[in-house]
KEKE-3310 file (N, C-alpha, C; in steps of 0.2 Angstrom, whole numbers, plus 5000, padded with zeros to 4 digits):
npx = (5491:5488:5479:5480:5479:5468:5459:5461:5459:5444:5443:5446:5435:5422:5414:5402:5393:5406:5419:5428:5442:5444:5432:5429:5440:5434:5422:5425:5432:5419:5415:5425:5422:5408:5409:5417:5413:5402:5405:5411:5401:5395:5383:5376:5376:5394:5397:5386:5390:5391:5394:5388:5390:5385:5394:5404:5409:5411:5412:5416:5415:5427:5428:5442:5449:5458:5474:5490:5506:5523:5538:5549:5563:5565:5558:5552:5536:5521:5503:5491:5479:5464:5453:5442:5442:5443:5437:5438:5427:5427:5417:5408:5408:5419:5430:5429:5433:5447:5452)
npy = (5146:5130:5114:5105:5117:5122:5113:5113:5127:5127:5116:5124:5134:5130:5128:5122:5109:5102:5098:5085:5084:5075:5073:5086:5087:5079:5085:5097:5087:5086:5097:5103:5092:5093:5107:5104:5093:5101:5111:5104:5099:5093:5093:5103:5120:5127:5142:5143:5136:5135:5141:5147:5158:5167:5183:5177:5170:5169:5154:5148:5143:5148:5152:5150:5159:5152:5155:5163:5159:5159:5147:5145:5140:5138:5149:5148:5149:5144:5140:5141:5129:5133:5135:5128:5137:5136:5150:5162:5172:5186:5190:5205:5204:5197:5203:5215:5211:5210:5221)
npz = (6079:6078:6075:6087:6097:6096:6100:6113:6118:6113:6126:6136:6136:6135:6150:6158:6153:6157:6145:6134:6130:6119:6115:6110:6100:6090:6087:6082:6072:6066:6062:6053:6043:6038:6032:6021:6017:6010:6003:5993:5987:5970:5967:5966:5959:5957:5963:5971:5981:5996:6015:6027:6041:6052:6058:6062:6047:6031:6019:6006:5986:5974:5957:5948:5934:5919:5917:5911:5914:5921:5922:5932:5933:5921:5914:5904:5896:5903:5903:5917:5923:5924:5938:5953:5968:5988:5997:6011:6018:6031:6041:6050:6067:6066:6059:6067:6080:6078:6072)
capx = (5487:5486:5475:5477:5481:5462:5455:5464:5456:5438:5440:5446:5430:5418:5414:5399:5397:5417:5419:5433:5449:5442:5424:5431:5442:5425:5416:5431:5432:5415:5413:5429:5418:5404:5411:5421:5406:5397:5407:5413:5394:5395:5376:5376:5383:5401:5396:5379:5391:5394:5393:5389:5391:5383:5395:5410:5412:5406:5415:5413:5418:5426:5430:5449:5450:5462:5481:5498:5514:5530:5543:5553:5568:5567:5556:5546:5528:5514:5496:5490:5471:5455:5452:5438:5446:5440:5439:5435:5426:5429:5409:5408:5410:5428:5434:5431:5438:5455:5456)
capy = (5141:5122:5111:5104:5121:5124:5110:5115:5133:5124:5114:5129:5138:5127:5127:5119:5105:5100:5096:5081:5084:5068:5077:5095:5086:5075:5091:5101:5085:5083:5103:5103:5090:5099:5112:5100:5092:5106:5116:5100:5096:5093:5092:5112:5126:5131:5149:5143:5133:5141:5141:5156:5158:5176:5187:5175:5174:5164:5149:5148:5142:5153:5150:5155:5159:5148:5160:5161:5159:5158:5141:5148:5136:5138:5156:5147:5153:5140:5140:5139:5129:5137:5128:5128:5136:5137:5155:5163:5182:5188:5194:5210:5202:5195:5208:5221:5208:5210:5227)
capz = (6083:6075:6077:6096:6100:6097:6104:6119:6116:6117:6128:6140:6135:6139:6155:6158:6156:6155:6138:6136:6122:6112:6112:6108:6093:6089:6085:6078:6064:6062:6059:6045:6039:6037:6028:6018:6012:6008:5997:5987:5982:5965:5963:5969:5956:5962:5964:5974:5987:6003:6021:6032:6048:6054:6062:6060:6038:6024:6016:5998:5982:5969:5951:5945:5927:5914:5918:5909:5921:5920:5925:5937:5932:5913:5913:5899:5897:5906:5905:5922:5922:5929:5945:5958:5977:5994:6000:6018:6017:6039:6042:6054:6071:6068:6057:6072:6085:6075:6072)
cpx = (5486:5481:5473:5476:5471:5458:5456:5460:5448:5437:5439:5440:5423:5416:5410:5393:5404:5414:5426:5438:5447:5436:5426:5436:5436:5421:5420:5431:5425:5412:5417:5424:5414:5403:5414:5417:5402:5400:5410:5406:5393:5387:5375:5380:5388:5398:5388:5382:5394:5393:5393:5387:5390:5387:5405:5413:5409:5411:5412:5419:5419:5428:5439:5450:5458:5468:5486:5504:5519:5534:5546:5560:5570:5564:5551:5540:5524:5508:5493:5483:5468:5455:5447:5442:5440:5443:5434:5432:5425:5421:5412:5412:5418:5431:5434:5433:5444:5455:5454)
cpy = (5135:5120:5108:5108:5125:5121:5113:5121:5132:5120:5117:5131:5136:5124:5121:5113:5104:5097:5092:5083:5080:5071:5083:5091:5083:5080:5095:5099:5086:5093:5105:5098:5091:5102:5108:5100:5095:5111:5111:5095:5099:5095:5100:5114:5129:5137:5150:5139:5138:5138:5148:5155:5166:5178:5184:5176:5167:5158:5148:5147:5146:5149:5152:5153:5153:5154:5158:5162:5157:5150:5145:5145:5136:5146:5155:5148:5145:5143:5136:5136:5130:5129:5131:5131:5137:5145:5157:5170:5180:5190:5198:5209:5201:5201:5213:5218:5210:5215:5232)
cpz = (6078:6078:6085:6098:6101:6098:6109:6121:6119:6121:6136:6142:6136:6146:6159:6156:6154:6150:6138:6128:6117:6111:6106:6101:6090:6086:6084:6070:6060:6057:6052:6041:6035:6033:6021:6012:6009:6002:5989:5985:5976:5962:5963:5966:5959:5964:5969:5982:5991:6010:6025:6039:6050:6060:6064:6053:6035:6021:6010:5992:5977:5964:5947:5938:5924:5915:5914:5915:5917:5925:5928:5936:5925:5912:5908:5902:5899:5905:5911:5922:5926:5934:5949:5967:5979:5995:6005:6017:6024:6037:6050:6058:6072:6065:6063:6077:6083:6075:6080)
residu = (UNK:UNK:UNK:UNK:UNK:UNK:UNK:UNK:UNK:UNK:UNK:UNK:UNK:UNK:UNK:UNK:UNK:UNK:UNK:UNK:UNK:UNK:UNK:UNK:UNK:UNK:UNK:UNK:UNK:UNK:UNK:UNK:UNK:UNK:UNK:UNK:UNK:UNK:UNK:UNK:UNK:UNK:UNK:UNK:UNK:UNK:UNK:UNK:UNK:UNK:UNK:UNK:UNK:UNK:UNK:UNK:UNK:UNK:UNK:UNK:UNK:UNK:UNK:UNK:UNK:UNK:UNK:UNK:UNK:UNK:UNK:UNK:UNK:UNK:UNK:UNK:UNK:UNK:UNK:UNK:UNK:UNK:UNK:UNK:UNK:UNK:UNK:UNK:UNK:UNK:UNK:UNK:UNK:UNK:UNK:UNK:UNK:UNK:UNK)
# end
């Protein structure tokens, strides 16, 4: 599923009132948004940023250590740098929908 593929989805699922495709991406972006913003607030300790959402899952910032790797083209040894990601943990609800 892409992105129209779930406007499409919500604007299905909305019954009442009809919700319009430009609405339903309107409130799709401003939701990435949201999320966006929230886990890349500097002012906020990485490991304090998050988002939860009860019963869907948590959005949250982890920390990845300083790593050695390999070039894939020479085999020479790299040091890979610690970097901030985005990760998703599934809470309850969607985990038991999927399985």
């Amino acid at each position: 599923m892409n992105k129209s593929d779930l406007i499409d989805a919500m604007v299905a699922e909305c019954v009442e009132p009809k919700l319009s495709k430009a609405d339903a991406g309107r409130a799709l972006d401003s939701f990435i948004h949201a999320i966006t913003k929230a886990l890349s607030d500097s002012s906020v300790e990485p490991e304090k940023r998050s988002v939860a959402l009860v019963g869907f899952g948590t959005f949250a910032v982890k920390e990845r250590a300083e790593r050695k790797g390999r070039n894939p083209q020479t085999g020479a040894e790299i040091t890979i740098k610690a970097a901030k990601i985005p990760s998703f943990k599934a809470g309850k609800s969607l985990k038991d929908a999927v399985n």
